[in-house]
C-alpha positions in Angstrom: 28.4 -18.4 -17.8 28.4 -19.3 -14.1 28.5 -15.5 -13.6 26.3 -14.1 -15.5 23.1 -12.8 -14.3 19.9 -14.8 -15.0 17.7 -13.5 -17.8 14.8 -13.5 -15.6 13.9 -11.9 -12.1 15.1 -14.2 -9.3 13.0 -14.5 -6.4 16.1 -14.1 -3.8 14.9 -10.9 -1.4 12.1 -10.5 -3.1 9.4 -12.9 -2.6 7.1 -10.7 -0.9 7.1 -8.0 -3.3 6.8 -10.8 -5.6 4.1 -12.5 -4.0 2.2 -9.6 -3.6 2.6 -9.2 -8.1 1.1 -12.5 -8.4 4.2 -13.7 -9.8 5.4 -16.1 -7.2 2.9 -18.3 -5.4 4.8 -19.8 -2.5 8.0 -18.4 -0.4 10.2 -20.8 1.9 12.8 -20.2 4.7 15.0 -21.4 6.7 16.0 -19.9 10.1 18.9 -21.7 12.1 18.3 -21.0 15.8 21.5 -19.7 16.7 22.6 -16.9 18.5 23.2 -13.9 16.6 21.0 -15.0 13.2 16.8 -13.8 13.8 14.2 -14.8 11.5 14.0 -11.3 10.3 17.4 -11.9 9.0 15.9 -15.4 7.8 13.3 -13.6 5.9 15.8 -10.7 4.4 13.7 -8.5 6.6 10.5 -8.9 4.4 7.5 -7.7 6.8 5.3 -11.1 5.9 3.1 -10.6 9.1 1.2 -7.9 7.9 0.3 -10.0 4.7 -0.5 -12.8 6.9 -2.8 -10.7 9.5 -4.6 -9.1 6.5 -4.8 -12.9 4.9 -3.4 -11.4 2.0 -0.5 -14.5 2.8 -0.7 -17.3 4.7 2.1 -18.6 7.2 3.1 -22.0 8.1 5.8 -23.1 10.1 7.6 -26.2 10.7 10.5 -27.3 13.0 13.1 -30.0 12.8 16.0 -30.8 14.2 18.6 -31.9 11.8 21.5 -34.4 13.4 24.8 -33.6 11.8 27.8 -36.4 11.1 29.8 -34.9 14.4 27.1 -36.0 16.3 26.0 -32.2 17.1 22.4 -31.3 16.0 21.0 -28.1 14.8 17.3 -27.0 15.1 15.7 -24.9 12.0 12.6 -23.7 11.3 11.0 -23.6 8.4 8.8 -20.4 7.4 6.7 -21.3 4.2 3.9 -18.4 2.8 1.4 -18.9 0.2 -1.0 -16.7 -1.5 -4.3 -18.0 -0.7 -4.9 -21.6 -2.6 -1.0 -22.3 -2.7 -1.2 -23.7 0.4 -0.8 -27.2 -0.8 3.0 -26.5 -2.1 3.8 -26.7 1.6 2.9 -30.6 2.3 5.0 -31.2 -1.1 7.7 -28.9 0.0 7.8 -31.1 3.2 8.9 -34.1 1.5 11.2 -32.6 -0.4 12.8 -31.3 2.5 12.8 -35.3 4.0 14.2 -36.5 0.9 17.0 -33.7 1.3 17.8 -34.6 4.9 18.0 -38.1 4.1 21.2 -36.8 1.6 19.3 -37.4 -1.1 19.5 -34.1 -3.9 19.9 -34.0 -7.7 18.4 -31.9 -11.0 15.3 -34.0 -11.2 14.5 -32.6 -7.0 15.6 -29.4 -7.7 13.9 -29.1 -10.7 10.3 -30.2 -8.3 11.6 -27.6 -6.0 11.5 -24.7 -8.7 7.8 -25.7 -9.9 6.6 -25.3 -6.3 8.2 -21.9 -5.8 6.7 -20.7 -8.8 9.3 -21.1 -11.7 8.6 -21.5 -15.2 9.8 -24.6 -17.1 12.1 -22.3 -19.4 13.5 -20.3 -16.2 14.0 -24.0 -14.5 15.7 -25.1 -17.7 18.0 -22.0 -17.5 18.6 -22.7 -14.1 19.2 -26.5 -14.3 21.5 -26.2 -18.1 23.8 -23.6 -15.7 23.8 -25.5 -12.3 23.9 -29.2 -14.1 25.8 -28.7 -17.2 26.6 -32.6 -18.1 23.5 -33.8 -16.4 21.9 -36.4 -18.6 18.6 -36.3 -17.6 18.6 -32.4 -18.2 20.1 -33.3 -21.3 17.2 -35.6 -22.3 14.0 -33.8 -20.5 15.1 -30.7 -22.0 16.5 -31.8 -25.7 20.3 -30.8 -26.7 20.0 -27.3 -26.1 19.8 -27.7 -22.3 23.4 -29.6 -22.6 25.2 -27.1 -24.3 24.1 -23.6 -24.0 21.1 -22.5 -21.7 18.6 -20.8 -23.4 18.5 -17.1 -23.9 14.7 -15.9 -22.1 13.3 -12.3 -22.3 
């Protein structure tokens, strides 16, 4: 199961296009500031700034520098687009990000984190029942059927 492909269109590579659909209402990267990795590699080479000059898209970036255990730190930013009125998804996406620098991640975030990029509650439940297999609160939110076998979506 952990191979197979999803029953629905993932958004990986393809937010603009999707975006642009009106199938997905918000688009997040991150881009490491190292040498030899460029945002346009960040953004799988997805030309955003047209969208954004033409206000198709808008554009919002953050920086942080994250401090890692070795005592070495790495700076990323963080490109987030929205279609116009999505905008909001950004501020939310924020704290999600705090909560996940503070080491704090599990199915109930990630499941918050797939509402804000656009995913349905079935395709989260897919998602979730694959990457959280004996998680109870899936289990529970989602009724037995997310604790066994994920659902089958066309």
């Amino acid at each position: 199961m952990a191979n197979e492909p999803y029953p629905y269109l993932v958004h990986t590579n393809r937010e603009l296009e999707m975006m642009l659909a009106g199938s997905k209402p918000f688009a997040v990267f991150a881009h490491e500031r190292v040498d030899g990795f460029e945002k346009s590699d960040a953004l799988a080479n997805q030309d955003f700034a047209t969208y954004v000059a033409n206000g198709t898209v808008s554009e919002h970036i953050r920086s942080f520098t994250r401090h890692l255990p070795d005592g070495s730190s790495l700076d990323i930013d963080y490109y987030f687009y929205s279609r116009r009125g999505e905008e909001w998804r950004v501020e939310a996406f924020l704290l999600l990000l705090d909560l996940m620098g503070r080491g704090a991640w599990c199915s109930q975030l990630e499941w918050l984190e797939g509402k804000l990029l656009g995913y349905t509650d079935e395709q989260n439940l897919y998602h979730l029942s694959r990457t959280y297999p004996k998680d109870r609160w899936v289990a529970e939110t989602f009724g037995k059927q997310a604790s066994s076998k994920p659902i089958e979506l066309t």
